[in-house]
N, C-alpha and C positions, 0 to 999 in steps of 0.2 A: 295745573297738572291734571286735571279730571278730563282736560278735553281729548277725547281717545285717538282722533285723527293726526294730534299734533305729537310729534316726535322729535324732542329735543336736541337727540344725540345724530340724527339724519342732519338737521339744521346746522348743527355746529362742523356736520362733514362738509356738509355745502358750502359754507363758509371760509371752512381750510381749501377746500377741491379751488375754491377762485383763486385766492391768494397765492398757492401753491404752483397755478396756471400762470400769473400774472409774474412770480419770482422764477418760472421755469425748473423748481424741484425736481429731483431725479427721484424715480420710481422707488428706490428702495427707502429712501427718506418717507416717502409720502406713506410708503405702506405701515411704515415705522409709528408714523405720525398719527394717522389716518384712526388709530382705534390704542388702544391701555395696551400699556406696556403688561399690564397682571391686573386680575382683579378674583378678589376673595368674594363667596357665596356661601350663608350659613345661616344656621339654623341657633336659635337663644331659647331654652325652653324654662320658662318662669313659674314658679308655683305660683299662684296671684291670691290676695288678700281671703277669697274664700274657700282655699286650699286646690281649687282643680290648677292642672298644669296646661299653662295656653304656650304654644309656639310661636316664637313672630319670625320673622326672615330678616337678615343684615345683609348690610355690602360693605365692603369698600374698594375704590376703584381707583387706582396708582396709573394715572396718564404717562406720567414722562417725569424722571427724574436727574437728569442727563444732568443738570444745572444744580442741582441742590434735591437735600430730602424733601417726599412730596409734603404738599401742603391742602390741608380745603377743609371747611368744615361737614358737621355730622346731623344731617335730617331726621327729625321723627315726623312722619308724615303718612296718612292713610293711605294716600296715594302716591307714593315712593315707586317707583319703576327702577330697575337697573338702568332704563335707556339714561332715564334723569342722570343718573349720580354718572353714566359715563359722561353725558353732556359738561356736568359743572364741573367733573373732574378735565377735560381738556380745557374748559374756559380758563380755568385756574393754572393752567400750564401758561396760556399766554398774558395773565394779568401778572404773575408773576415775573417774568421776563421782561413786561413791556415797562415795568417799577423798575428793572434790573435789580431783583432779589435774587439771591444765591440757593434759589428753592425751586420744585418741581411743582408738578400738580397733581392734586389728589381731593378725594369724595367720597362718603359716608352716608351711610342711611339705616334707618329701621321703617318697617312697615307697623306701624303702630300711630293712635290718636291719642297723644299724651291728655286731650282731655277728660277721658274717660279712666286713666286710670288712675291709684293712687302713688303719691311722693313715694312710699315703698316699692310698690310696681318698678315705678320709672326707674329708680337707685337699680331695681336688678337686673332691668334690659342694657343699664349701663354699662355698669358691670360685667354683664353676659357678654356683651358686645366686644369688650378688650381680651376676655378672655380668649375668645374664637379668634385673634389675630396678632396678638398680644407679642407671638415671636416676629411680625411681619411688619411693626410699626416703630414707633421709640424716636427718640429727641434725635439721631442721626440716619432715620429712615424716610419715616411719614408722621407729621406733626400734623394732627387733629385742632377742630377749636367746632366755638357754637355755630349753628345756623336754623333753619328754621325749627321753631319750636323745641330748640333748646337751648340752654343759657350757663349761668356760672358754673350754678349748684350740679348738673350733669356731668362739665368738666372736670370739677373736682371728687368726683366719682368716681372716674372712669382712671384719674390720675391716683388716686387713692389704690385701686385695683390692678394697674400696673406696678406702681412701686411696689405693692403684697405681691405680686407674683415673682417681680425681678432681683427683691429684695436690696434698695436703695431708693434714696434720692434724685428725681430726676424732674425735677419742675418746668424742663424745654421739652417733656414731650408732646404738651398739649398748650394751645393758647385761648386765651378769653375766660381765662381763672379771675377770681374776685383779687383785687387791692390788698396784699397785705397776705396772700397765698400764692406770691409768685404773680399778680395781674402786673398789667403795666398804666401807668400814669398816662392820661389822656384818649386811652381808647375808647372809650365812650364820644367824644368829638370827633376821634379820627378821620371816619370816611365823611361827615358834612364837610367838614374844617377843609381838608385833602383835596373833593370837590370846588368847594370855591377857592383852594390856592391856584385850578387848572384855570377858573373862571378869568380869575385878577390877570393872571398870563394870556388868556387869550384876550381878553380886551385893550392888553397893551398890544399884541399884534395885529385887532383892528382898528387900533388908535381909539378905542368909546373910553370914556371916563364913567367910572365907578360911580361918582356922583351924579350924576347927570342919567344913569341908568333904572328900568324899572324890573319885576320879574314877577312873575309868576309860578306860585311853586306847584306839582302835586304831590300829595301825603303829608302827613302831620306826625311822623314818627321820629325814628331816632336820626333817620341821616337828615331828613327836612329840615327839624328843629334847629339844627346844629347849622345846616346850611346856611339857614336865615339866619341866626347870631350872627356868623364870618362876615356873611352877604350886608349887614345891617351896619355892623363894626365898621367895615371898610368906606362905605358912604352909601351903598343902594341901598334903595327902598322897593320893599314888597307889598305890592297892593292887594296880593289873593293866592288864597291856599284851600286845598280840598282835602278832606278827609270822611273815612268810612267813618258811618253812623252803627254801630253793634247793634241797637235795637231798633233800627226799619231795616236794616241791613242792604245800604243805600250809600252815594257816598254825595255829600256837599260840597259845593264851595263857598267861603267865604273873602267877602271884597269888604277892603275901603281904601278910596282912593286919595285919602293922603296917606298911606300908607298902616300893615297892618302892626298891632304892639305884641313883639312877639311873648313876653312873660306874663302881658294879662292872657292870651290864647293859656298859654301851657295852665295858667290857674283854671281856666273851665275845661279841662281835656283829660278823660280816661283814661286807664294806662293802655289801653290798646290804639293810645293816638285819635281819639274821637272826640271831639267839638262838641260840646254841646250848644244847639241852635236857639233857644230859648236866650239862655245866657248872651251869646254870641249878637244878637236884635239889640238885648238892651243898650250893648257896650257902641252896637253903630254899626255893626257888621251888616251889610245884606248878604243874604242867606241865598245863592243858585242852585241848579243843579249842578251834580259832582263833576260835569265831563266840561262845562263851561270855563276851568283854569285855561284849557288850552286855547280860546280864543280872545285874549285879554290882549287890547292895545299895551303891550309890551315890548321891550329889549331885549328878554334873555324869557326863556323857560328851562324852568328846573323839574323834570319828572323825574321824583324820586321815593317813588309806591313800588308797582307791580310792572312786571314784564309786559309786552304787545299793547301799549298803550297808548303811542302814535302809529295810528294805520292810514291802509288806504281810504277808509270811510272818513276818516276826520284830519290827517292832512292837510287838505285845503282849507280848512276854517282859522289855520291859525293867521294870522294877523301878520301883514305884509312889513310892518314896523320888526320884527323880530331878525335878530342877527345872530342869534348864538342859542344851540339846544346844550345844555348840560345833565349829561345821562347818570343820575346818580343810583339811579335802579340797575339793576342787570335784566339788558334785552328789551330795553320800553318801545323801542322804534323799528317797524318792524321792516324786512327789504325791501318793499312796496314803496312805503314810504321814505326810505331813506332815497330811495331815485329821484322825489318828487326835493325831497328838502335840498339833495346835490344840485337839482338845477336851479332851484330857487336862489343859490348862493348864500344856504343859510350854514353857518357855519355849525359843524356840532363836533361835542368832544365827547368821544365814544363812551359809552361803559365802563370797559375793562382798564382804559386811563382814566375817567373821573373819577371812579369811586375805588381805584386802587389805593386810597388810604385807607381802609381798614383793614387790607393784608399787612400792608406795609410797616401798620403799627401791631400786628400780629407777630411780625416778621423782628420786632423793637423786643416786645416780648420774649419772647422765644431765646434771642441777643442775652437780654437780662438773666432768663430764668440760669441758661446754661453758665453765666459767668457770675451769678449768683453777685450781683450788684445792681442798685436800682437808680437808675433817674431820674431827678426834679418835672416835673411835668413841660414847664417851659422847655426845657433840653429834647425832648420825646416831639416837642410838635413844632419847634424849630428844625430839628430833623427830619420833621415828617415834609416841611414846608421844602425843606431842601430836596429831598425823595421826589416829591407831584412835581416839582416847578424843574428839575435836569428832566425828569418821563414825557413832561409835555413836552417843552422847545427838541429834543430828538425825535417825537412823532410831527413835529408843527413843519421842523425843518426838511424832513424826508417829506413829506406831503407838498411843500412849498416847492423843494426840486426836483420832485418829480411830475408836478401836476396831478398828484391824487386826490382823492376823499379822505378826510381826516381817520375815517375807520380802519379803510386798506392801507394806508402809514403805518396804524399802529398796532393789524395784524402782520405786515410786512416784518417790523421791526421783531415782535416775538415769536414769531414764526424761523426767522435768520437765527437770532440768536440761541433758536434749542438745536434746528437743524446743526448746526456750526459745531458745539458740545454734544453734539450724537458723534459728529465725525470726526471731532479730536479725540473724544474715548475710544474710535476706532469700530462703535457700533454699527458703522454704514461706509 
């Protein structure tokens, strides 16, 4: 987000403008489409721990709701832009569609560095935050949940603050609440888990066998780790994984090539997902540099870190053995290089369908809290498994007859589907 020339929400128009070209969109749709259906701009003023009063600035930004109340989560970030939160608020419009969730899309943000302030602080930008929009959200409008740099304890704040002002019970307004306050069973797995049920399905549609396959992941965090379990469970083997080092502030890879063990990793690893490289020597690992995951004699790569992460500058180094990219990040591949990966005939499964299992067990949440009954966790990722595996084969099959790129399939398909519910509401 710091990089000031790059503008996320320009990107995600360019994005729609192809597809929109490509499905022949009529004008009014597109303008519809094109930018937020609403979005709120406000002001949270906090007394902070040594009494002066600091102001931070909020958003949140309601895309499209045509299909269901919006959905997306809520950033505390220094470098929060409105352009951002309109960007993730559309993406979230077509991840949701493309899961076929009965939900819109929606975005959140504060301009604030939660590290600097104190658990009190953050409690009353939380707070502050539902206040300022409080009539404009709620379990059958726009359903909030975590996202960067903030987690349960926020949620349940924010949901605290609502029910005192509404005066009731309402535990579907917001998702990614802790186990046993209205969370749901398995979200924590979800989006790894979600990603490799897309993987297992495409590799039945390029005929590779699971076992006979190798991968390389990037990042070492919550969807990686999970990744690797599914990926591990099923019969692959992962030979290398990269992750950032917090203090060189650098990121590594580590290989071994029979394969790496992922619960002795998780014992030497930070909770910000970092390896530690000492450790990591004894156990057999060789230690590379961090941007080295991507050129590994491999099957399949799993990047699922940071956004802009296969470019035009390193593209080519990936390894002509490779058949399948799996985007478990949002935005790791950037246009550049997606033209290089389409002619190479490497297959890849977009973003917004990989890693739409953590809306979708959002979306399970939400289900629960409102009908105030909770599921076995097996039940929650059995249904998850059923959710990825109908999202993919309807984007694999459109792709397949129409001769497209796995991406424009699967913006195709969510793109139809809101347009379609704009024009049965009668909005276009």
């Amino acid at each position: 987000m710091a990089d000031k020339s790059f503008n996320a929400f320009e990107m995600a128009q360019k994005q729609f403008d192809k597809v929109a070209d490509l499905i022949g969109l009529d004008q009014a749709t597109r303008n519809l489409l094109r930018n937020p259906l609403r979005e709120y701009h406000f002001s949270i003023p906090v007394r902070m721990d040594d009494g002066s009063v600091k102001v931070f600035r909020g958003f949140r930004v309601q895309h499209n709701d045509a299909r269901g109340p919006a959905k997306g989560g809520i950033r505390f970030h220094p470098q929060e832009t409105v352009d951002t939160v309109r960007a993730l608020a559309m993406w979230m419009t077509w991840k949701t569609a493309v899961a076929d969730l009965p939900l819109g899309g929606g975005k959140g943000g504060v301009i604030c560095d939660p590290h600097n302030l104190s658990s009190r602080e953050q409690e009353q930008i939380s707070r502050g935050w539902v206040r300022q929009v409080y009539k404009n959200v709620g379990p059958v409008a726009d359903v909030p949940a975590p996202d960067v740099m903030t987690n349960a304890q926020h949620m349940l704040w924010m949901l605290d603050e609502f029910e005192t002002l509404t005066g009731g019970h309402f535990p579907g307004f917001i998702t990614g609440k802790p186990v046993g306050m209205g969370g749901s069973l398995g979200r924590t797995e979800a989006t790894g888990y979600g990603l490799i049920f897309t993987v297992r399905e495409a590799m039945k549609h390029l005929n590779m066998k699971i076992e006979d396959c190798v991968a390389s992941v990037q990042g070492f965090g919550n969807v990686a780790q999970y990744a690797i379990e599914k990926f591990t469970q099923l019969g692959g083997k992962v030979i290398c994984v990269s992750s950032w080092d917090q203090n060189d502030q650098t990121s590594y890879a580590f290989r071994r090539m029979d394969g790496i063990d992922l619960q002795e990793l998780r014992g030497i690893t930070d909770r910000f997902g970092g390896i530690d490289k000492e450790k990591a020597q004894q156990l057999g690992y060789e230690v590379l540099p961090g941007d080295q995951w991507i050129e590994q004699d491999v099957d399949v790569l799993l990047p699922c870190a940071l956004e802009n992460q296969i470019t035009a500058d390193n593209v080519n180094r990936i390894s002509d053995r490779v058949k399948l990219v799996a985007e478990g990040a949002n935005g790791p591949t950037t246009p550049e290089a997606d033209t290089v990966l389409e002619k190479r005939g490497v297959f890849v499964i977009p973003d917004f369908l990989a890693n739409a299992g953590g809306v979708t067990c959002s979306y399970f949440e939400q289900v629960q809290s409102n009908m105030n009954f909770y599921w076995p966790k097996d039940e929650v990722l059995e249904k998850l498994d059923h959710k990825m595996t109908s999202a993919f084969w309807s984007v694999t099959n459109l792709a397949e007859k129409r001769k497209l790129y796995m991406r424009d399939a699967a913006y195709i398909i969510a793109i139809e589907r809101v347009a379609q519910a704009c024009k049965d509401r009668g909005w276009v």
